[in-house]
C-alpha positions, 0 to 999 in steps of 0.5 A, a space after each residue: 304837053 310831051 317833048 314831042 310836041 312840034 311847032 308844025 300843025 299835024 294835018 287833023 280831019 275836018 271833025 278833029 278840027 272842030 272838035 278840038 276847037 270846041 274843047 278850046 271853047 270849054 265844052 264837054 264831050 255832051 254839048 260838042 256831041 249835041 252841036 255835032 250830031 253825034 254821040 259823046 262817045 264817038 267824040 270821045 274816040 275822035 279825041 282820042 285820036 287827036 290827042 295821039 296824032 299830036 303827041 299830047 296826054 289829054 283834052 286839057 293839052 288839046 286847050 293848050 294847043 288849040 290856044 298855042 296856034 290861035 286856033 280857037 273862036 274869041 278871046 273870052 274862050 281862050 282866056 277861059 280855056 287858059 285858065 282851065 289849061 293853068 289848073 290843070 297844069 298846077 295839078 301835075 305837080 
């Protein structure tokens, strides 16, 4: 995550909620569109669109955040998400 990245939760729409929460529990663009009832490229915009509200660089960055503040559904799906987030991280370098 960039420098940027404050302790304070940037206010998100309902959706961008949501589907930052469905990034945490490791779904992809489709499943989150076919939970949502939208298309995968309007998800992809809203992610698009929390990823610059909060500063970050990625979906993976969303993961982090979304286990940052607890944010996400069970402890099996933060531990999921955390390891995708650690892999991701190894691969910066």
């Amino acid at each position: 995550m960039t420098g940027t990245v404050t302790k304070e939760r940037p206010v998100l729409t309902e959706i961008q909620q949501e589907i930052a929460r469905l990034i945490g529990a490791g779904l992809t663009n489709r499943e989150i569109a076919a939970r949502l009832g939208t298309t995968p490229g309007r998800v992809g915009t809203q992610i698009g669109r929390i990823v610059q509200r909060l500063g970050l660089r990625c979906r993976a960055d969303i993961a982090a955040w979304i286990i940052e503040y607890d944010l996400c559904c069970s402890g099996r799906w933060r531990r999921g998400a955390a390891a995708l987030v650690v892999i991701h991280r190894a691969s910066w370098n």
